[in-house]
N, C-alpha and C positions, 0 to 999 in steps of 0.2 A: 494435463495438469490435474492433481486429484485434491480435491478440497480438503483439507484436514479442521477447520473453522470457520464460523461467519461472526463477525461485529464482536470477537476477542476485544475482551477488557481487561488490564492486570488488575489483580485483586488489591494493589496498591499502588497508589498513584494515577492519574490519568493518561485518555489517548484512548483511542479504539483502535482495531484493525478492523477492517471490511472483510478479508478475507486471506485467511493463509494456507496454503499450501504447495505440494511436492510438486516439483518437475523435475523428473531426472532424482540427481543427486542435491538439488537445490530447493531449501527453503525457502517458500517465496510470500513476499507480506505485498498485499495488494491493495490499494487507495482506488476508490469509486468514487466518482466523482460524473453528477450530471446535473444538466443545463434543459430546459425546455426549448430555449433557442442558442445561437450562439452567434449573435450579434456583433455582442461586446467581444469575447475570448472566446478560448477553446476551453472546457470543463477542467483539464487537466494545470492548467494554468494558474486554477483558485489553489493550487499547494505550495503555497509558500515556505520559506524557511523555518516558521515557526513551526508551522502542519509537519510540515518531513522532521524537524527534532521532536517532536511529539510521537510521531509516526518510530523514527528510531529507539526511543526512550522504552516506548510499549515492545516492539522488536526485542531488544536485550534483554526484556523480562520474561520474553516468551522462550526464546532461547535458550536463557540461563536454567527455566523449570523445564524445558525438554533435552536438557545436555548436547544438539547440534551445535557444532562449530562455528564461528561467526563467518568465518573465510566461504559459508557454504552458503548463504543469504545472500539474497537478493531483494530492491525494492521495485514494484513495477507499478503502474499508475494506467488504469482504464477512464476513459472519456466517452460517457455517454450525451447524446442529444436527440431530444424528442422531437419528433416533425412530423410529415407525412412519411416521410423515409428516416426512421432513425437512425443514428449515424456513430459505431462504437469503435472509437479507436483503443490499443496497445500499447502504451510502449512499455517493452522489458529493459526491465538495467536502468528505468531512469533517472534516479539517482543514486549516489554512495551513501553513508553518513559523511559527515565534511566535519564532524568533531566527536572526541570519546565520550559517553556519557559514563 
């Protein structure tokens, strides 16, 4: 995966990206997300529906200023947790947008 930005803001409207970039053929927007413990949940789990439409909304405006295809995007969500053993999970693909903005 090759970084192309960190903490992407659109110059209009809100939302940040943590981190976007190429894998392959795939644009990919990435949500960070960490917890000092994980007691309560899993870090990845504080991204609610409103986060991920925030998350999409900043997406289509990154898109639309770099001409990629939407069909080529991807959203992926990293979980970190601090401890003695910190503990960074993946997951790709995990979610769609679920509405057009």
């Amino acid at each position: 995966m090759t970084v192309v930005a960190r903490n992407w803001q659109p110059s209009v409207g809100k939302g940040e990206i943590d981190l976007v970039a190429w894998e392959g053929e795939r644009l990919v927007f990435v949500e960070v997300k960490a917890l000092s413990r994980d007691e309560f949940s899993a870090p990845d789990r504080n991204v609610d529906s409103a986060k991920r439409d925030a998350l999409v909304r900043a997406a289509r405006n990154y898109v639309r200023r770099s001409g990629v295809a939407w069909e080529r995007v991807r959203f992926d969500l990293v979980g970190v947790v601090f401890g003695d053993s910190p503990v960074i999970t993946h997951r790709k693909d995990a979610f769609a947008p679920t509405r057009t903005l």
